[in-house]
C-alpha positions as CSV (number, residue, x, y, z in Angstrom):
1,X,11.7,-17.5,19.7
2,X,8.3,-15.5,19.1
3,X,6.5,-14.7,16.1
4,X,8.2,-10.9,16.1
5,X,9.4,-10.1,12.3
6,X,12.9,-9.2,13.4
7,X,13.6,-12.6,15.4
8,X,12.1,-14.8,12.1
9,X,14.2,-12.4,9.6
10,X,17.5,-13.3,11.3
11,X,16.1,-16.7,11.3
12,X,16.2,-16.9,7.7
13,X,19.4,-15.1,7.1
14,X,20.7,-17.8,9.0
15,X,19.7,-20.5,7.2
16,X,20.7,-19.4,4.2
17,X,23.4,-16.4,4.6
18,X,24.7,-16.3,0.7
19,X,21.4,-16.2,-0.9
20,X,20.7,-13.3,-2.4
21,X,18.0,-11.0,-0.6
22,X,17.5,-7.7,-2.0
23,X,18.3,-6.2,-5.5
24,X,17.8,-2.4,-5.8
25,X,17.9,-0.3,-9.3
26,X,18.9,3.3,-7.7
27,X,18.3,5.2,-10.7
28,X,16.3,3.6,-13.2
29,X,18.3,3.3,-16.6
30,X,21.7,4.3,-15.5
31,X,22.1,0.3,-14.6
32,X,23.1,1.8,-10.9
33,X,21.9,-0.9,-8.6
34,X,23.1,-2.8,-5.3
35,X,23.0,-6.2,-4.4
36,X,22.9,-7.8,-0.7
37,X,22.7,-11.5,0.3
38,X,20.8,-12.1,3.3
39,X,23.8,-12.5,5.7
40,X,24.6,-9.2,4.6
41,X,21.3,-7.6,4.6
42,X,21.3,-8.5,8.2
43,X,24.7,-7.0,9.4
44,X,24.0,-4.1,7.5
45,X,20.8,-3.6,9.5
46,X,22.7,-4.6,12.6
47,X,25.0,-1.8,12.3
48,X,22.3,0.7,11.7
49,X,20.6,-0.8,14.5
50,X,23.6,-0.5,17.2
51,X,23.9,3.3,16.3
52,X,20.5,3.9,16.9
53,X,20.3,2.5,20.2
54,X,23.4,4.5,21.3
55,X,22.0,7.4,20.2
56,X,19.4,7.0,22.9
57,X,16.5,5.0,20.9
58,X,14.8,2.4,22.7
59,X,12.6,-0.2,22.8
60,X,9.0,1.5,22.0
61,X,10.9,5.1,20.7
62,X,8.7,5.4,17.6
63,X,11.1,6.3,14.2
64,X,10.2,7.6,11.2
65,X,10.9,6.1,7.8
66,X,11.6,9.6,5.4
67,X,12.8,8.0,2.6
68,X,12.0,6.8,-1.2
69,X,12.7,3.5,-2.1
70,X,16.1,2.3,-1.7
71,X,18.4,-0.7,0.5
72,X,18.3,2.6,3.1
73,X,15.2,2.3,3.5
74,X,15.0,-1.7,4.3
75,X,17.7,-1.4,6.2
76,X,16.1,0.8,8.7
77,X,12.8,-1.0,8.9
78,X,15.1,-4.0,10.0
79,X,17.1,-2.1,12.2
80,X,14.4,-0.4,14.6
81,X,12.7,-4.6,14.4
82,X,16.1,-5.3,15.9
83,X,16.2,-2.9,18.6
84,X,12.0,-3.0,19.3
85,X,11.8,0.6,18.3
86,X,8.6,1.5,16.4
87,X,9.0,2.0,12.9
88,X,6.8,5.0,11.0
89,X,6.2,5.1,7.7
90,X,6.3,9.0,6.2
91,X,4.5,10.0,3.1
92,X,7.3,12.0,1.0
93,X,4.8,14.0,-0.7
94,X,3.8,15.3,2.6
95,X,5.0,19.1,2.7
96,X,6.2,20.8,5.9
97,X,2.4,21.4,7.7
98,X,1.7,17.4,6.9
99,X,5.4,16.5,7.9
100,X,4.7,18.3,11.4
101,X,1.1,16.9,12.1
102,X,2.6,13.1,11.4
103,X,5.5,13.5,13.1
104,X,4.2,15.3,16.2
105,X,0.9,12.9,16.1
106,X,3.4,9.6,15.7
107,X,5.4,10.8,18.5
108,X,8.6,10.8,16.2
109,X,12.1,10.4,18.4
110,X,13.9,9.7,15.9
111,X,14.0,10.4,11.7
112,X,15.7,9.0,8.9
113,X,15.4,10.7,5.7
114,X,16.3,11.4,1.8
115,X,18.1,14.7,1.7
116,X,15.9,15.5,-1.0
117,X,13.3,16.3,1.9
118,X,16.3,18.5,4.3
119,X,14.4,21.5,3.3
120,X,10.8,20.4,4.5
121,X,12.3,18.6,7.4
122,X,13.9,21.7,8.8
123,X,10.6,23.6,8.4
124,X,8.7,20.7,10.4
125,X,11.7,20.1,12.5
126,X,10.7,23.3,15.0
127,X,7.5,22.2,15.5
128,X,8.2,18.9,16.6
129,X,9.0,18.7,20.3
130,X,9.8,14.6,20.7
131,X,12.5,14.8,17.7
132,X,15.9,14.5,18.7
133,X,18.1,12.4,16.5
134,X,18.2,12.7,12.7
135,X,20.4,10.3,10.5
136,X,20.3,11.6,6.5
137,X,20.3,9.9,3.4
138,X,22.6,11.3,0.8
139,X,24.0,15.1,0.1
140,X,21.5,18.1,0.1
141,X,20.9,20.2,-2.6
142,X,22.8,23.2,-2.8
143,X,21.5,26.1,-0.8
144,X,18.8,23.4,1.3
145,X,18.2,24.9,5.1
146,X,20.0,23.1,7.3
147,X,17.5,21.4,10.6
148,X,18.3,23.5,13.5
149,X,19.2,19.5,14.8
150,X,22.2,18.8,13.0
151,X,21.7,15.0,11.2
152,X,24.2,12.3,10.9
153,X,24.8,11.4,7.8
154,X,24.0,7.3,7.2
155,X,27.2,6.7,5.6
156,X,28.7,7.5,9.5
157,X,25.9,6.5,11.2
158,X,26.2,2.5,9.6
159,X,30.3,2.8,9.7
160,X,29.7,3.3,13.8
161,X,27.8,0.5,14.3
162,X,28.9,-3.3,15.0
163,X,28.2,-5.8,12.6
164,X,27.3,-8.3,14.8
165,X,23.8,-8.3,16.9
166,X,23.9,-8.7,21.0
167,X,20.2,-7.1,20.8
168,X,18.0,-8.1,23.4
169,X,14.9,-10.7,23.7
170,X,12.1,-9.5,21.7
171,X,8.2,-10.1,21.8
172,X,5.0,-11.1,19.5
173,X,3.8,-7.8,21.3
174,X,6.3,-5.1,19.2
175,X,4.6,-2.8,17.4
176,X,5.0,-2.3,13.7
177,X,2.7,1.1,12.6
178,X,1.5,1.7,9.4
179,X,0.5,5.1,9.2
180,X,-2.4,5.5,6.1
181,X,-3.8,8.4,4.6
182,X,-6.8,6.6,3.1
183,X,-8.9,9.1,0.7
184,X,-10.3,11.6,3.2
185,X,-9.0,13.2,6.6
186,X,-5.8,13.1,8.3
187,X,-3.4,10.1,8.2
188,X,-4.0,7.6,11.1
189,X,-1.8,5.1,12.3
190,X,-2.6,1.6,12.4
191,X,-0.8,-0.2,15.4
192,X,0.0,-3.7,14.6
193,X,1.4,-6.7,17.0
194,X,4.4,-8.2,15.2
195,X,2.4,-11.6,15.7
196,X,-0.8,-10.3,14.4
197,X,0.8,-8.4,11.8
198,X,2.7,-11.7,10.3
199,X,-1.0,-13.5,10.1
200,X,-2.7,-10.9,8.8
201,X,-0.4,-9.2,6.7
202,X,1.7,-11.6,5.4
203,X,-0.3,-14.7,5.5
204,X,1.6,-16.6,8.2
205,X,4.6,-17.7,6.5
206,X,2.3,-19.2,3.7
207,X,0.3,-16.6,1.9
208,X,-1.4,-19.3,-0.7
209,X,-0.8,-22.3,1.9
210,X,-1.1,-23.7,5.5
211,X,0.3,-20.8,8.3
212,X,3.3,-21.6,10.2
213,X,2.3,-23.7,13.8
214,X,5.2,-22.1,15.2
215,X,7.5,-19.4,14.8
216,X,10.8,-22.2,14.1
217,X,9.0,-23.6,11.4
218,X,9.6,-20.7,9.1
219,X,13.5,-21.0,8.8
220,X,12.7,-24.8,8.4
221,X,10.5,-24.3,5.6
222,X,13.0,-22.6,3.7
223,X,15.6,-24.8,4.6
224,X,13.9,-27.3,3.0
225,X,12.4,-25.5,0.2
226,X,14.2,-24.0,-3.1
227,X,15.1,-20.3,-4.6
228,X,13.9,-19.2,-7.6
229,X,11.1,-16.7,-6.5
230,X,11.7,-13.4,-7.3
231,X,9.1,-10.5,-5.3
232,X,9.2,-7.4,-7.0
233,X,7.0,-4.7,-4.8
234,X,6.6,-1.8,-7.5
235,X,4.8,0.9,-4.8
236,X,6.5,3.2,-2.7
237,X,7.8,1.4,0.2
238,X,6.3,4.1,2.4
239,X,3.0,2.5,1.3
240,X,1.3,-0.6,2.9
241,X,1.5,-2.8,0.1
242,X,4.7,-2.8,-0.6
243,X,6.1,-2.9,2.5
244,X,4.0,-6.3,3.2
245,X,5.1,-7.9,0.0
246,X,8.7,-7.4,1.0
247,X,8.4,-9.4,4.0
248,X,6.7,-11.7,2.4
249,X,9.1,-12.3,0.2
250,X,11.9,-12.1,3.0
251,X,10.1,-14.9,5.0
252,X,9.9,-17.4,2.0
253,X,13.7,-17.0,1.6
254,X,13.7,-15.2,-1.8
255,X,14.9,-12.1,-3.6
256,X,13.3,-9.0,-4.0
257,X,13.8,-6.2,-6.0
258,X,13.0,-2.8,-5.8
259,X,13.5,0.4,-7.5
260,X,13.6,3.6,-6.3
261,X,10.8,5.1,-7.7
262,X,8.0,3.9,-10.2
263,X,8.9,3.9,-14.0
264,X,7.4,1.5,-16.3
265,X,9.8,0.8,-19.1
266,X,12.2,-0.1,-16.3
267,X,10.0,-1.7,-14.4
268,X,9.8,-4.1,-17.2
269,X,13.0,-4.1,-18.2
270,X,13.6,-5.5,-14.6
271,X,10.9,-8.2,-14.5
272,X,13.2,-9.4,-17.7
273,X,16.6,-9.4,-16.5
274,X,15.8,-10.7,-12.7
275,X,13.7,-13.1,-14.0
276,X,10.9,-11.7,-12.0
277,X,8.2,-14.0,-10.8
278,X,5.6,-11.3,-8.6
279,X,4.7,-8.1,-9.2
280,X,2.5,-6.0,-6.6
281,X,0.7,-2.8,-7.4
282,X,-1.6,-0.8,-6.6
283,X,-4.6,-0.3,-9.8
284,X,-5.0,0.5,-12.9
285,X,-3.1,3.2,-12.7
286,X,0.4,1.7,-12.1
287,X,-0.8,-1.0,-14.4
288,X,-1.9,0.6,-17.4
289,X,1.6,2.2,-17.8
290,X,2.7,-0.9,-18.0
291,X,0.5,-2.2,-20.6
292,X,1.6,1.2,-22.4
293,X,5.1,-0.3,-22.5
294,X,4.7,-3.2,-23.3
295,X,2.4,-2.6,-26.2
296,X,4.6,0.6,-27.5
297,X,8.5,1.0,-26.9
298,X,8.9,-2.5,-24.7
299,X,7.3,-4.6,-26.9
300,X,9.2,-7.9,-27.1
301,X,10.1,-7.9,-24.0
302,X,10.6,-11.6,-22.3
303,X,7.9,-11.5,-19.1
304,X,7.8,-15.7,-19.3
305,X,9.2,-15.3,-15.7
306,X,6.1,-13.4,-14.6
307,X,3.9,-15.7,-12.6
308,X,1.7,-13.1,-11.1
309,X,0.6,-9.7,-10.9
310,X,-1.3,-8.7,-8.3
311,X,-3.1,-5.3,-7.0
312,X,-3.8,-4.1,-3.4
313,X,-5.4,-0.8,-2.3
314,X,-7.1,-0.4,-5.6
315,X,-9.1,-2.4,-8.0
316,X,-7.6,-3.4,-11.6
317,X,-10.7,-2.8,-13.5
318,X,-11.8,-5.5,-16.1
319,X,-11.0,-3.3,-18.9
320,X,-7.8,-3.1,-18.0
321,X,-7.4,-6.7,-17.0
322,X,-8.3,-7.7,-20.5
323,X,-5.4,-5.3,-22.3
324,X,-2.8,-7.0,-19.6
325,X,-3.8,-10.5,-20.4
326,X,-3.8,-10.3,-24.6
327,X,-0.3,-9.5,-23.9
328,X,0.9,-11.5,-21.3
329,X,-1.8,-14.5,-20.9
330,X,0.3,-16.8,-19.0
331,X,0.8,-14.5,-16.0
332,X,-2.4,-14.4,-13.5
333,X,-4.0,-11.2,-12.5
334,X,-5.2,-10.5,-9.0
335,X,-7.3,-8.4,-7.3
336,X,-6.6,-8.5,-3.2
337,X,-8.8,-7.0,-1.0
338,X,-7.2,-5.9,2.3
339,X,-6.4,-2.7,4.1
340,X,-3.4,-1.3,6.4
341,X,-6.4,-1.9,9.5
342,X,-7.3,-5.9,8.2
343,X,-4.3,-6.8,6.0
344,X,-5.4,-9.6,3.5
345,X,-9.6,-10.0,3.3
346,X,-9.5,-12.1,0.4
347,X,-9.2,-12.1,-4.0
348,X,-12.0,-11.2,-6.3
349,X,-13.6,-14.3,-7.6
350,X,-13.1,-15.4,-11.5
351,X,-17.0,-13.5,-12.1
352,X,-16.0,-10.0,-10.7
353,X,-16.8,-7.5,-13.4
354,X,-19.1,-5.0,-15.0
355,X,-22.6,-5.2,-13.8
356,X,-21.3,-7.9,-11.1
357,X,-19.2,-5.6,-8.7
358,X,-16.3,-6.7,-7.3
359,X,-16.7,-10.0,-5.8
360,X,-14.1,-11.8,-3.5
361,X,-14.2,-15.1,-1.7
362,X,-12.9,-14.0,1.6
363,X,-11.2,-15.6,4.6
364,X,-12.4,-17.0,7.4
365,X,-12.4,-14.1,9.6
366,X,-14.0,-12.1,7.3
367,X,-17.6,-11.0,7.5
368,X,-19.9,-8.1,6.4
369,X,-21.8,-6.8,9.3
370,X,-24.6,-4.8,10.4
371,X,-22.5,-1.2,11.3
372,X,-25.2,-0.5,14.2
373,X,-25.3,-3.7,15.8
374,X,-22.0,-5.4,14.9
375,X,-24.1,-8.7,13.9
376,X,-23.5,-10.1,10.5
377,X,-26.4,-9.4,8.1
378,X,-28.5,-11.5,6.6
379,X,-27.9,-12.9,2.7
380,X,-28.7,-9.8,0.3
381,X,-28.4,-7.4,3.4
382,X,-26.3,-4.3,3.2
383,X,-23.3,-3.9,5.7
384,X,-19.6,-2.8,6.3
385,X,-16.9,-5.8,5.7
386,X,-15.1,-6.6,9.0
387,X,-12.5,-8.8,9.7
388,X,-11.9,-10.8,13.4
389,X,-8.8,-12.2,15.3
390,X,-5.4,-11.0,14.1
391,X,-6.4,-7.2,14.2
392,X,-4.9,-4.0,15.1
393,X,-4.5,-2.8,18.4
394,X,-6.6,0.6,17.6
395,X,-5.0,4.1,16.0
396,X,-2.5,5.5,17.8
397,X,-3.0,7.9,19.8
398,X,-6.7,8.4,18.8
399,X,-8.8,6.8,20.9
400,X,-12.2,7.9,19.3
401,X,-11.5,6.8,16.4
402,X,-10.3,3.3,17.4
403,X,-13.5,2.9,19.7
404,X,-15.7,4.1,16.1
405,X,-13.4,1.3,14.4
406,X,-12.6,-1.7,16.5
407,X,-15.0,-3.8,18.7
408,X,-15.5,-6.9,20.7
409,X,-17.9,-9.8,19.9
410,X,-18.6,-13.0,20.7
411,X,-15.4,-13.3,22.4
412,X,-13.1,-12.1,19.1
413,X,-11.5,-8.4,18.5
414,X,-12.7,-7.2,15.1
415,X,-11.8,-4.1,12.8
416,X,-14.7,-2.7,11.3
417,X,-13.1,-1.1,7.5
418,X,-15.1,1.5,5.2
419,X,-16.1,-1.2,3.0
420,X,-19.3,-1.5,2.1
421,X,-20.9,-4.6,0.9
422,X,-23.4,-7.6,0.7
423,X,-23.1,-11.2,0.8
424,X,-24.8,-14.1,-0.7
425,X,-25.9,-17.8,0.4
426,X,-22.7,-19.4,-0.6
427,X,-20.7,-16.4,1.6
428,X,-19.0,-14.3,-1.4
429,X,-19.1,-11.0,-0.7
430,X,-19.5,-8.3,-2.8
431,X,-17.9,-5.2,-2.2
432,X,-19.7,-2.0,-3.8
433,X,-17.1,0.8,-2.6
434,X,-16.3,2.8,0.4
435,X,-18.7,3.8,2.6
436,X,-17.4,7.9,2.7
437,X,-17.1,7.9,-0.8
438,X,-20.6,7.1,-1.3
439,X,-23.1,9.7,-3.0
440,X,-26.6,10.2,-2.2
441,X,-28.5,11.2,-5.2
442,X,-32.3,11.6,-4.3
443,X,-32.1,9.1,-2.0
444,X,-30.5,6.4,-4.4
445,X,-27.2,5.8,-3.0
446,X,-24.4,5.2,-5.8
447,X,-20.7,3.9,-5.3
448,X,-17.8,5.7,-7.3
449,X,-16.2,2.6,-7.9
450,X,-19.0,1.2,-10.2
451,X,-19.4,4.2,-11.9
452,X,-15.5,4.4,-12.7
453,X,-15.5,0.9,-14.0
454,X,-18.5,1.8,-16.7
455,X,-16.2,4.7,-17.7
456,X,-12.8,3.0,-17.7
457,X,-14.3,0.5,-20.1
458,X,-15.4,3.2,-22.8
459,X,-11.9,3.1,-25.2
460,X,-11.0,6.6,-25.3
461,X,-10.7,6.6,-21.5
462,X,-7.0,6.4,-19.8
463,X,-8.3,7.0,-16.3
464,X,-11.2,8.2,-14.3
465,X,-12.6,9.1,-10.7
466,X,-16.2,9.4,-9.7
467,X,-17.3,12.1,-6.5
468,X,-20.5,13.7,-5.3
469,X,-21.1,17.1,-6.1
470,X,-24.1,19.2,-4.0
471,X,-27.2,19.8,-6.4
472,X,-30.0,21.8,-5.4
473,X,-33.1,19.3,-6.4
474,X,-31.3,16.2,-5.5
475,X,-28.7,16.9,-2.8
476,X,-25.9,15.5,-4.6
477,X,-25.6,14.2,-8.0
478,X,-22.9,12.1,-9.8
479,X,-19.8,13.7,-11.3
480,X,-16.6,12.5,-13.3
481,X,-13.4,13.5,-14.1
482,X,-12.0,11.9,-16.9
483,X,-8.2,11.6,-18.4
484,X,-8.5,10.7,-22.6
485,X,-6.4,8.1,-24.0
486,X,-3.1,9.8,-25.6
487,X,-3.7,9.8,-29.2
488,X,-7.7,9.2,-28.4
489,X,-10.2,11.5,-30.5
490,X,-11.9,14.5,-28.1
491,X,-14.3,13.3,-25.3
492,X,-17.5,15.2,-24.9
493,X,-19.5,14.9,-22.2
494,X,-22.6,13.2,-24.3
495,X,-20.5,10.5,-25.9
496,X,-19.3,9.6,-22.2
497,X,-22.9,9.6,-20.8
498,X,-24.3,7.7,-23.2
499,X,-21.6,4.9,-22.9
500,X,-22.3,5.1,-19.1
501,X,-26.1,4.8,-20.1
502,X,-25.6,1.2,-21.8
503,X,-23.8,0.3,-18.5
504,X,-25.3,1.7,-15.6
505,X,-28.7,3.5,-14.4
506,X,-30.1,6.4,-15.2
507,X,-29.1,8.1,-11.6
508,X,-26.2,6.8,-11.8
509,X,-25.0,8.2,-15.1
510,X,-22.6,11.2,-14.2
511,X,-24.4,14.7,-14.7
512,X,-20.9,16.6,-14.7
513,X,-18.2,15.1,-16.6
514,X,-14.9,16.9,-16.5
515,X,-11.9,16.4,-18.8
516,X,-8.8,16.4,-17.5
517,X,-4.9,16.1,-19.0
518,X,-4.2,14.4,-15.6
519,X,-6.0,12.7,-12.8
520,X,-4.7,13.2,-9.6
521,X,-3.4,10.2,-7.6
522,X,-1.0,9.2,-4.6
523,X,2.4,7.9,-5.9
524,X,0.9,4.6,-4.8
525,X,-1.8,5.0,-7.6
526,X,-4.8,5.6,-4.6
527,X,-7.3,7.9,-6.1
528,X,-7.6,11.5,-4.4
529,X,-11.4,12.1,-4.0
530,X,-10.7,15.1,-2.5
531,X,-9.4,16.7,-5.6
532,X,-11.9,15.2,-8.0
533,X,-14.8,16.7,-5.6
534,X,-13.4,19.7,-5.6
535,X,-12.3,19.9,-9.5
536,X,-16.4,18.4,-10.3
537,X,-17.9,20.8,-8.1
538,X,-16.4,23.9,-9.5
539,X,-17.1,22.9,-13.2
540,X,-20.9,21.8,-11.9
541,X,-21.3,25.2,-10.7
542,X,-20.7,26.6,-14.1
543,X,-23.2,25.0,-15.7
């Protein structure tokens, strides 16, 4: 046995079969939902599994993952693990010109997908030499193009296939690619060894504890350990996040819930009933809905289950932090710093804040180093965080971009991320925003994310994202778009500046500020700089 995800799942469901593994709400409030132990978790992936493989998918065939969340879609990640097929995650917001640039850049052989998306798929579909096998999810709507390559409905496809496994020795070396649109350019995907992936990404077996010393110990651990943790991922599964917390909650030997899509009176409604214990997210803005809820229509509701809560891929900022804890102070908030390129960096430390930046105690792989030289700086110094020994391989199938992104030193493979940051004497790092997003202002450089936590903290402020817009004296200058507080009394654009004033300085008060109904986001709550820029630079070229 190896440290490959699909060996130490069937591990677990082995040691214990009746314990239940995965609860999923199909349509939130309709009390639809589906229930599978782990025994039958795993022969429901098996069957999937056998059909794939005699439909011609084998080991390394890369298969794409079109799907909201849903047992469907667990199912199939387990299923191409089984068979050492390549599993692809596919934004669903993508339209048909994305769909066709992932799926021909992936190298897609094979598709499973919502038949909500039959339309776009049979758009993409002509365009995409490698693809020949679709499997459906579901009925299409009425009047929906059909793909020119007719798709097997799941329903048939899991029916075919035999429960039991007779799969073939697997490796530490099968790849698991996470494909991640980040905030700018085209999506890339990260390739990942299964053995590197379970360090990084999922902590080892022991996120909070000791790692695993080899790959048996897993099953034994849960053998000897209890039930009672309940892992609720709240993100699309399609995003990094989410799909890491549910194998991290598969490899302790616990359940985890998921719901189709994001709603959060249901959400809570859910952390009630299951007795949730961890909740993942991604922000403030999956958060703050919640602390909508639960101050308005949920109010009452029993969260004494609720351990943690914790956010990747996004900062919760302090303001928000502070409305989450008045009404649930037992249940710890947490700020993860990672990446689909590092997995888990490290947690913000208990000072992060306004005026602090957002500070983390990191790993032991993790440094901040020098971009040009690929040396750590100095204490005080300025560099990109990077993380050594369980990395990614590179992007796939874009070798410059891998070269610009992963390096070798001092006999270790590191992953240099967008990150920048400092560090002090005692090694805490402070992270001041991505490098890309970064505006040069007459030569004073300012990062978004500071400038969005000054905003987010003025009362009247729901939501906010921070981009450079070109100015003629100073190159760029600072912009905002801003989404008021239901209920909240008009913004203007002085009242926002001079609460940004009290905060921040001078240059990097915004010049523009732009009021919105609705800021833009991924449906994992990742900001779309792209939009704000262009939504800033249009109003700044009014005025």
């Amino acid at each position: 046995m190896e440290y490959n995800l699909a060996d130490l799942f069937e591990s677990i469901a082995d040691t214990v079969p009746a314990r239940e593994a995965l609860v999923y709400v199909d349509h939130p409030g309709t009390g639809a939902e589906r229930r599978l132990g782990y025994a039958e978790l795993d022969r429901a992936a098996n069957r999937l599994a056998h059909h794939l493989a005699d439909s011609g998918i084998a080991p390394g065939d890369h298969v794409g993952l079109h799907l909201y969340n849903g047992v469907e879609y667990v199912q199939t990640l387990l299923a191409c693990l089984k068979i050492r097929a390549v599993p692809v995650n596919v934004n669903y917001r993508y339209v048909a010109d994305e769909l066709t640039y992932l799926y021909r850049d992936a190298d897609l052989v094979g598709l499973v997908f919502d038949a909500e998306f039959t339309e776009r798929v049979a758009r993409a579909l002509p365009r995409t030499e490698k693809l020949r096998h679709l499997v459906r999810v579901g009925t299409p709507p009425e009047g929906a193009p059909e793909p020119d390559l007719a798709p097997v409905p799941f329903a048939e496809a899991e029916a075919a296939g035999s429960p039991l496994r007779g799969f073939g020795p697997r490796s530490a070396d099968d790849l698991f690619v996470i494909y991640t649109g980040g905030t700018t350019g085209m999506p890339k995907g990260v390739m990942w060894r299964a053995e590197d992936l379970f360090f990084s990404g999922l902590g080892g077996g022991a996120p909070t504890g000791e790692p695993v010393s080899r790959p048996e110990e897993l099953a034994e651990r849960v053998a000897a350990g209890g039930e009672g943790l309940v892992f609720f991922p709240t993100p699309p599964l399609m995003h990094g996040t989410a799909t890491l917390t549910l194998f991290i909650g598969l490899n302790y030997g616990q359940k985890v819930v998921i719901h189709r899509k994001f709603a959060p009176e249901e959400v809570l409604r859910t952390v009630e009933r299951e007795k949730v214990t961890a909740v993942s997210l991604v922000g403030d803005a999956m958060l703050r809905p919640l602390i909508d809820a639960l101050a308005g229509p949920l109010k009452g509701t029993d969260c004494s289950s609720l351990l943690a809560v914790s956010s990747s891929g996004a900062v919760l900022s302090e303001t928000v932090r502070a409305q989450f804890t008045e009404l649930a102070p037992h249940t710890t908030l947490i700020n993860s710093f990672g990446s689909s390129e590092s997995g888990f960096n490290g947690t913000a430390t208990a000072d992060s804040g306004p005026g602090k930046g957002f500070r983390i105690t990191v790993n032991a792989g993790t440094a901040v180093v020098d971009p040009a030289t690929n040396r750590p700086v100095a204490p005080g110094g300025i560099g990109r965080v990077a993380l050594r020994g369980h990395v990614p391989l590179g992007y796939y199938n874009d070798p410059a971009k891998t070269a610009e992104t992963f390096f070798e030193a001092d006999g270790a493979r590191w992953v240099l991320l967008g990150d920048m940051a400092t560090v002090d004497e005692d090694g805490v790092v402070t992270v001041l925003g991505r490098g890309s997003q970064c505006i040069n202002t007459g030569g004073e450089k300012v990062y978004p994310e500071e400038v969005e936590e000054a905003l987010k903290a003025h009362p009247d402020v729901y939501d906010a994202l921070v981009a450079g817009v070109p100015h003629a004296r100073w190159g760029s200058s600072v912009a905002a778009v801003v989404q008021p507080r239901s209920g909240a009394a008009p913004l203007t654009e002085d009242a926002v500046r001079d609460h940004c004033r009290t905060r921040l300085a001078g240059y990097k008060v915004p010049r523009t500020v732009v009021v919105t109904d609705r800021i833009q986001r991924s449906p994992s709550g990742k900001a779309d700089y792209r939009w704000a820029r262009e939504i800033a630079a249009s109003a700044a070229e009014k005025t």
